[in-house]
N, C-alpha and C positions, 0 to 999 in steps of 0.2 A: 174904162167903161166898155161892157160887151155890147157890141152894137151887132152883127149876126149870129144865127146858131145855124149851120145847114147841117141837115141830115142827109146820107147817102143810104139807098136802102135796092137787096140786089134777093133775085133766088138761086141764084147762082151757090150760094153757101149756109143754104135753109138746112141742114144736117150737121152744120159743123156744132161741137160742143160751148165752145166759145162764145161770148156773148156780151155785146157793149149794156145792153139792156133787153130784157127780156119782154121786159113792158110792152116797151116802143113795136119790137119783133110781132108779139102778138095782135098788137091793134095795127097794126098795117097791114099784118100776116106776112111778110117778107122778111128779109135778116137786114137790120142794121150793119154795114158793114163801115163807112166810112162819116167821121164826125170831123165839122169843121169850124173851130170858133175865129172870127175878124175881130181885134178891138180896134178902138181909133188910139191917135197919139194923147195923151192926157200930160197937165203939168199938177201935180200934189207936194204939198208941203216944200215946192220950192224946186221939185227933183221932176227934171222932163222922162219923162214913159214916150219911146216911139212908140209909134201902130203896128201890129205885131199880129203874128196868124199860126193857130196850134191845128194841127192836121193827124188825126188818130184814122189810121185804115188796118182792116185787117185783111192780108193777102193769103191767098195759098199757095203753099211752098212744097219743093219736092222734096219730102225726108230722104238723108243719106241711109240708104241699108246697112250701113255699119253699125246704124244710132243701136235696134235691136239688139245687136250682138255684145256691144262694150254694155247694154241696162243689163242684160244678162250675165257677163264677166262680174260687173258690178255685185250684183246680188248672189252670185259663188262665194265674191271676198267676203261680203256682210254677213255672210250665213259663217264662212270659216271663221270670221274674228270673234266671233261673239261665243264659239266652242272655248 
Protein backbone atom coordinates (compact mmCIF):
# COMPACT_ATOMS: atom_id res chain seq x y z
CA UNK A 1 0.00 0.00 0.00
CA UNK A 2 1.39 3.58 -1.07
CA UNK A 3 1.49 5.46 2.03
CA UNK A 4 3.55 8.80 0.66
CA UNK A 5 3.76 10.57 -2.87
CA UNK A 6 6.41 13.72 -2.43
CA UNK A 7 6.85 15.89 -5.02
CA UNK A 8 10.07 17.74 -5.73
CA UNK A 9 9.61 20.85 -7.71
CA UNK A 10 12.84 23.33 -8.84
CA UNK A 11 13.39 26.34 -11.49
CA UNK A 12 16.31 25.52 -11.94
CA UNK A 13 15.22 23.19 -15.15
CA UNK A 14 12.03 25.26 -16.16
CA UNK A 15 13.47 24.95 -20.19
CA UNK A 16 14.42 21.58 -20.20
CA UNK A 17 12.17 19.50 -22.77
CA UNK A 18 11.67 16.58 -20.52
CA UNK A 19 8.96 16.20 -18.44
CA UNK A 20 7.56 13.99 -15.42
CA UNK A 21 4.22 15.75 -15.92
CA UNK A 22 3.28 18.74 -17.51
CA UNK A 23 0.18 19.18 -15.56
CA UNK A 24 1.74 19.25 -12.25
CA UNK A 25 4.75 21.88 -14.07
CA UNK A 26 2.05 24.14 -14.93
CA UNK A 27 -0.04 24.47 -11.79
CA UNK A 28 2.82 25.14 -9.73
CA UNK A 29 4.58 26.89 -12.52
CA UNK A 30 7.91 25.30 -11.61
CA UNK A 31 9.37 22.00 -13.21
CA UNK A 32 8.75 18.90 -11.41
CA UNK A 33 11.99 17.38 -11.16
CA UNK A 34 12.06 14.75 -8.48
CA UNK A 35 9.20 12.07 -7.53
CA UNK A 36 9.25 10.15 -4.55
CA UNK A 37 6.91 7.09 -3.71
CA UNK A 38 7.30 5.25 0.46
CA UNK A 39 5.24 2.05 0.64
CA UNK A 40 5.05 0.37 4.08
CA UNK A 41 5.83 -3.39 4.48
CA UNK A 42 2.56 -5.43 3.51
CA UNK A 43 1.86 -9.48 3.95
CA UNK A 44 -0.85 -10.64 0.73
CA UNK A 45 -1.83 -13.80 -0.12
CA UNK A 46 0.75 -15.29 2.36
CA UNK A 47 3.80 -13.61 0.58
CA UNK A 48 5.61 -10.73 2.98
CA UNK A 49 6.36 -7.33 0.65
CA UNK A 50 9.16 -5.15 2.70
CA UNK A 51 8.76 -1.36 2.91
CA UNK A 52 10.37 -0.25 0.00
CA UNK A 53 11.06 3.47 -1.73
CA UNK A 54 11.04 4.36 -5.57
CA UNK A 55 12.97 7.67 -6.32
CA UNK A 56 12.68 9.16 -10.06
CA UNK A 57 14.96 12.48 -10.25
CA UNK A 58 15.84 14.07 -13.19
CA UNK A 59 19.61 15.53 -13.17
CA UNK A 60 21.49 17.51 -15.53
CA UNK A 61 24.31 16.21 -17.18
CA UNK A 62 27.23 17.33 -19.18
CA UNK A 63 26.96 16.00 -22.79
CA UNK A 64 30.21 14.20 -24.15
CA UNK A 65 31.16 16.46 -27.39
CA UNK A 66 31.78 13.56 -29.16
CA UNK A 67 27.87 12.48 -28.72
CA UNK A 68 27.34 15.19 -31.92
CA UNK A 69 30.01 13.85 -33.98
CA UNK A 70 29.36 9.86 -33.86
CA UNK A 71 24.91 11.18 -34.47
CA UNK A 72 26.45 12.69 -37.31
CA UNK A 73 28.87 9.48 -38.55
CA UNK A 74 25.74 7.75 -37.88
CA UNK A 75 23.40 9.46 -40.31
CA UNK A 76 26.35 9.42 -43.28
CA UNK A 77 25.99 5.40 -42.77
CA UNK A 78 22.15 5.68 -42.87
CA UNK A 79 22.07 7.78 -45.81
CA UNK A 80 24.88 5.42 -47.60
CA UNK A 81 23.10 2.12 -46.79
CA UNK A 82 19.84 2.81 -47.86
CA UNK A 83 21.69 3.96 -51.81
Amino acid sequence: MLIIKIYYYTNEFKDAPIVFSGKLDSISRMKLYKVRFVYNAIKQDGMSVPAREFLFELKAAKADPEIPKLIERYKALEVKMKL
